[in-house]
C-alpha positions as CSV (number, residue, x, y, z in Angstrom):
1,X,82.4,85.6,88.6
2,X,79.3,85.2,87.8
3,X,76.2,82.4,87.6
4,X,73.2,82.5,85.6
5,X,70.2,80.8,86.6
6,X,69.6,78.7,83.6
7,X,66.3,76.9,84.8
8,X,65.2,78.8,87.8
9,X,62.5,75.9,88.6
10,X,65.2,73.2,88.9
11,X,67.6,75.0,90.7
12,X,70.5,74.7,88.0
13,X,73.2,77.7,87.3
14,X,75.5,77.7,84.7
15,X,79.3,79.4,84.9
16,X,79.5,81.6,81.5
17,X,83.1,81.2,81.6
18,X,84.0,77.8,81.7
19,X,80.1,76.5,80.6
20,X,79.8,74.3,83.7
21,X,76.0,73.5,84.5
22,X,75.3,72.5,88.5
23,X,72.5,72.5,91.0
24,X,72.5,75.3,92.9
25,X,72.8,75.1,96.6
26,X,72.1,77.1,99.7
27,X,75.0,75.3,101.7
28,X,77.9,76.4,99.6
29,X,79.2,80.4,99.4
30,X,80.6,81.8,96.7
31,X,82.4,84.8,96.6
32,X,83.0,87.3,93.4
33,X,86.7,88.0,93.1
34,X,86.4,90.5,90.4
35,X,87.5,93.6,92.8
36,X,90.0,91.8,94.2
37,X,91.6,90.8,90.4
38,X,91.1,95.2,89.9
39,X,92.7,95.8,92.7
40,X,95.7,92.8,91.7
41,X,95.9,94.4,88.1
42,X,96.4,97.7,89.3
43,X,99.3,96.5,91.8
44,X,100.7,95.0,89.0
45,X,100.8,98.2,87.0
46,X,102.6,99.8,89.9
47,X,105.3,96.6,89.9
48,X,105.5,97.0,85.9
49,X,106.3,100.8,86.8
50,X,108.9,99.9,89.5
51,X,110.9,97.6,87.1
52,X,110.6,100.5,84.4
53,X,112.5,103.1,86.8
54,X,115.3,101.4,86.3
55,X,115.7,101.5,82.6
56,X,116.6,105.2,81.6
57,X,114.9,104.6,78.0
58,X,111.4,103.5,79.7
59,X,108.2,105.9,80.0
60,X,107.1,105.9,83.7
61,X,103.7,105.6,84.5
62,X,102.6,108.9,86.1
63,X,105.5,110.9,83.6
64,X,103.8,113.1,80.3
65,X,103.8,111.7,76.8
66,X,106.9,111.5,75.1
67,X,109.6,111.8,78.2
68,X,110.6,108.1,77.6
69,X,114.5,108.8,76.8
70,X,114.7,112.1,79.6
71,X,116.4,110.0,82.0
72,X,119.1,109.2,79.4
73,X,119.6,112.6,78.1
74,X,119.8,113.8,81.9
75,X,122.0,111.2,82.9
76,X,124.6,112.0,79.3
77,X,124.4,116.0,80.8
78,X,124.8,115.3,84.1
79,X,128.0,112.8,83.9
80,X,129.3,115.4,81.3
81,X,129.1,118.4,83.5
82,X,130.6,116.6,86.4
83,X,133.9,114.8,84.5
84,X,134.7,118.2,83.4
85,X,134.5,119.4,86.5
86,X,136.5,117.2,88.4
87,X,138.9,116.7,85.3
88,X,139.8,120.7,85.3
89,X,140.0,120.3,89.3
90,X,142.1,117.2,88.4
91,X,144.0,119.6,86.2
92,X,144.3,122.5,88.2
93,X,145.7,120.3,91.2
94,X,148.6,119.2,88.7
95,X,149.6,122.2,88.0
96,X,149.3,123.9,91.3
97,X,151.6,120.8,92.5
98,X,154.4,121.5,88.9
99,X,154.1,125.3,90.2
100,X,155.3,124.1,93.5
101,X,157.6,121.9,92.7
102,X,159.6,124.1,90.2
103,X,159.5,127.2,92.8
104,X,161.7,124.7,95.3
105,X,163.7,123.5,92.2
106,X,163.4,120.0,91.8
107,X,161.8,120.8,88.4
C-alpha cells in the first residue's frame, strides 16, 4: 500500500485505494503488505492444488496441459486389471477346491 504526497508543503498524503486524505506523521509506521499478500496468494494456489488432488477429473498445478481426466482413466485400468486378477484367482481357488472335493467323492 501505497501513499502519495498530495501537497508535499502541508504534509497531507492521500491512500489511492480507498481516497482517504490525512496529515502525514513522523510518529506513526506504516508497513507495505504487498509481499506478504504474494507470498498469501501463492499459498493459496498450493491449498487450491491440494483440494484438486483429490478430484480424479481436476488438472494439478505442476501436471502438462491436457492431463485433467489421467487420474480417472488410470484409476478405470488399474481397478480393471486387478478385479480380473483376483476374480480368476477367486476362480481358480473354486475349482481347485470342486477338483478336491470330487477326487475324495463327496461330489
Amino acid at each position: 500500500m501505497s501513499m502519495v504526497h498530495a501537497v508535499p508543503e502541508a504534509n497531507l498524503v492521500m491512500d489511492p485505494l480507498n481516497g482517504l486524505l490525512a496529515e502525514e506523521r513522523e510518529d506513526i509506521i506504516q508497513y507495505s503488505m504487498d509481499p506478504v499478500m504474494a507470498q498469501v496468494d501463492e499459498l493459496d494456489k498450493i491449498a487450491d492444488d491440494l483440494i484438486n488432488s483429490l478430484a480424479p477429473d481436476k488438472e494439478l498445478l505442476n501436471s502438462y496441459p491436457g492431463r485433467a481426466n489421467t487420474a480417472l482413466s488410470a484409476g478405470f485400468y488399474g481397478n480393471s486389471f486387478y478385479g480380473i486378477v483376483v476374480g480368476l484367482g477367486v476362480a481358480g481357488l473354486i475349482l481347485l477346491v470342486m477338483g478336491a472335493l470330487s477326487a475324495v467323492g463327496v461330489m
